[in-house]
N, C-alpha and C positions, 0 to 999 in steps of 0.2 A: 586506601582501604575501601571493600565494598559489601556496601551492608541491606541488607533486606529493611525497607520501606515499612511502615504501618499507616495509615490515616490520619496521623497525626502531622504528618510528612507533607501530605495532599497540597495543603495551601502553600509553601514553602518550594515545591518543584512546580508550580504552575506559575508562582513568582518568578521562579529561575527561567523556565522557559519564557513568560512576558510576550511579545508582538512575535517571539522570532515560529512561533508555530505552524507557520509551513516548513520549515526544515527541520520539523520531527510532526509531521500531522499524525499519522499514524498511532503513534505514543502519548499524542497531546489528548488527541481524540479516544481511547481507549480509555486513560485514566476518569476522563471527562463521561464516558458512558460507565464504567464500572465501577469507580472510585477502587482507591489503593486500599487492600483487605479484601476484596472482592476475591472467589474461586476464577475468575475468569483471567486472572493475571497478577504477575508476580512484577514488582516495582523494587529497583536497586537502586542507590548512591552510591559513587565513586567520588572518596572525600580525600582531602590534605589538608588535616585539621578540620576546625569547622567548615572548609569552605569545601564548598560544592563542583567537583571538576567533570564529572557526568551524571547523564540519566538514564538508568537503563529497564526496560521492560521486554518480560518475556509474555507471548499469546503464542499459546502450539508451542512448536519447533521453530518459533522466530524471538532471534534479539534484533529488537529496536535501541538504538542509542543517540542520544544527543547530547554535544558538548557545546558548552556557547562560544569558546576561545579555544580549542581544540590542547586545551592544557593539562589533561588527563592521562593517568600513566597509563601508557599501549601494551605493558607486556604485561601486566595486572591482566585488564581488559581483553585481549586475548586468551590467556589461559583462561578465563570465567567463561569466553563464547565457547572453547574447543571440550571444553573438560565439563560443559554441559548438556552434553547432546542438541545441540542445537543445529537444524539443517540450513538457517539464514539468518546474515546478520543483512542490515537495514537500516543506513545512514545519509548525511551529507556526506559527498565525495570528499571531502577535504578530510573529513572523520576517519571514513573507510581507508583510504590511502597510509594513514597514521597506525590506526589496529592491523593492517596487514602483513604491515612491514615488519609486527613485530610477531608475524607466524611464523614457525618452524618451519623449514625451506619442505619439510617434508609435507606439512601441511598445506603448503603453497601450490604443492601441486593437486592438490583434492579441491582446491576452490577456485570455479566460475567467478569471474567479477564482470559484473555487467555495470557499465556508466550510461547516465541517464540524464533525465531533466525533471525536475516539478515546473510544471504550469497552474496558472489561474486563468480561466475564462469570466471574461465582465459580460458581454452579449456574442451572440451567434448571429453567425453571418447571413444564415438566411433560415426559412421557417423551413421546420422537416416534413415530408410528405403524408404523414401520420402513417405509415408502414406498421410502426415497433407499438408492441403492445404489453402488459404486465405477463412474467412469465407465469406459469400454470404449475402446482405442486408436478403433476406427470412431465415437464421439460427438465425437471433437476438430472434427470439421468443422463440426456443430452448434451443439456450446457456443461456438465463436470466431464464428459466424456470429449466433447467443443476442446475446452479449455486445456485437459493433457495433451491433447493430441495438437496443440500449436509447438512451436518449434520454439517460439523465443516466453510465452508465461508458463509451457507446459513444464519446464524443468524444476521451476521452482516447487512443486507440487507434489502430495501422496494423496491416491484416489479416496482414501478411505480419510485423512483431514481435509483433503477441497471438497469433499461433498457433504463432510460434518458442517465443515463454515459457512458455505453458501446457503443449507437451508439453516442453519439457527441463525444467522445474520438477518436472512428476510424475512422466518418469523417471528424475530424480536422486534423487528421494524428498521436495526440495526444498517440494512439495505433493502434496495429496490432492484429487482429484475427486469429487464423489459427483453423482449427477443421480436425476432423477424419469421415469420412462417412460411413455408410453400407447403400446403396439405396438412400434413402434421408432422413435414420436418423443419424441425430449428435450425436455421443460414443464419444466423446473426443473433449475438450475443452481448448485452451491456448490461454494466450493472455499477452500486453505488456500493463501495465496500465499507464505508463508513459513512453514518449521518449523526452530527448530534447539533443540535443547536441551529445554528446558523451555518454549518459548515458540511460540508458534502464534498468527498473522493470517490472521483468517476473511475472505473477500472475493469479488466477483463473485458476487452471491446476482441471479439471473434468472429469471423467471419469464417462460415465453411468453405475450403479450398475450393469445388467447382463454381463456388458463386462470387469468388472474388473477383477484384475487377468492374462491380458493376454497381456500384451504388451504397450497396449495403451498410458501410461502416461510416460513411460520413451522416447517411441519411438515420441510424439507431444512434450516431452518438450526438447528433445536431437535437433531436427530440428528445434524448435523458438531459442533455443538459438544457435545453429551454423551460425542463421541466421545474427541475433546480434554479434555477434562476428566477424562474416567475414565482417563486415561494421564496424569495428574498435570502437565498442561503449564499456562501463565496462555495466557488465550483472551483476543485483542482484536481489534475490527473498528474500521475508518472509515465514515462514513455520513456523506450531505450534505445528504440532505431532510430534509423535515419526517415523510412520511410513512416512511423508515426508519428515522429517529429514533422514533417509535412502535413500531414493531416492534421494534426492539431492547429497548427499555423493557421491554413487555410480557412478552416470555421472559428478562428478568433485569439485560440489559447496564445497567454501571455508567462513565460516562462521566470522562474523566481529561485532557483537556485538549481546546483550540481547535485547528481543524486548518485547512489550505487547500493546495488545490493551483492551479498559473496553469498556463492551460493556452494557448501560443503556435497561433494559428488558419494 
């Protein structure tokens, strides 16, 4: 059975989820900025009796889910992602592999799965140039414009919710922008899509195509996170390639579990 959350719930799924909060950061960290009752997101339980078999939370057009033992019934949990209009579910691999399998072979074919990684960075490997700077309310048009237009974040994305998120996230305080300039165009894009507490998600690291190749992305993302770090937060990013999965390596990230997001076409 899955049932709609109230506040009273709050303490009782932040029990359940416990230490394991990088393999639901996203979901840990939402409830933790919004609290469950909040307009800003909708909080589920998928139960067998009292006991607790997932967590699910909706922000936008995305389901977040996390299960601690992957013991939660799949075709429940599918039909609630398909039959909600949701454009992205947003799991552990081990999770996502289980809800997929129990999509209609029709629906199999409408969704993208992309497999990933969570990492944590403890320190960077070396000090960044100071290049990157805080973005400027006038570069949102840019960076949302950056961000579709990449091949592997842009799909996940509609211009008109990636540009709602990016500026209420970084006038809540919710995130941090920094970017790279040449004159007054933006080559390089980082940002913190979640901050609460002690914990920070590094994300949407862009790089304009002519300027790739040359620095830019190691040097905007070694500086967000020195940033982060020197204010005593744990830093962690997602990454799906092969080729950022290298970059992450090389300035430090330490990788902590299978990731996947299905992304409905």
């Amino acid at each position: 059975m899955i049932r709609r959350c109230s506040q009273q719930d709050e303490n009782r799924i932040l029990a359940y989820i416990g230490s394991d909060y990088p393999r639901c950061l996203y979901l840990y960290l939402d409830i933790k900025r919004y609290g469950i009752g909040s307009d800003s997101i909708d909080v589920f339980l998928q139960q067998k009796g009292d006991t607790v078999s997932a967590v699910l939370l909706k922000y936008y057009s995305c389901l977040h889910v996390f299960s601690r033992d992957d013991s939660f019934d799949a075709a429940e949990l599918a039909d609630f992602f398909l039959g909600g209009c949701f454009t992205m579910l947003y799991c552990a691999t081990r999770t996502a592999e289980k809800i997929y399998s129990a999509f209609p072979d029709a629906w199999k074919t409408k969704a993208d799965v992309r497999n990933g990684w969570v990492a944590q960075i403890l320190s960077v490997d070396k000090e960044a140039r100071g290049e990157a700077v805080p973005a400027q309310k006038n570069d949102f048009d840019q960076i949302t414009r950056l961000i579709l237009a990449d091949e592997d974040i842009g799909k996940s994305y509609r211009h008109e919710v990636l540009a709602k998120q990016l500026e209420e996230r970084n006038r809540e305080g919710y995130a941090r922008n920094l970017v790279i300039r040449q004159d007054d165009l933006v080559v390089a894009h980082a940002c913190t899509n979640a901050e609460v507490e002690n914990i920070a998600v590094v994300a949407e690291l862009i790089v304009r195509k002519e300027y790739q190749k040359k620095g830019f992305a190691s040097e905007i993302w070694r500086d967000l996170c020195h940033r982060l770090l020197s204010e005593g937060k744990e830093v962690y990013s997602f990454y799906y390639s092969e080729e950022s999965r290298m970059l992450h390596k090389h300035i430090g990230f330490i990788e902590k579990c299978e990731w996947t997001k299905i992304v409905i076409a």
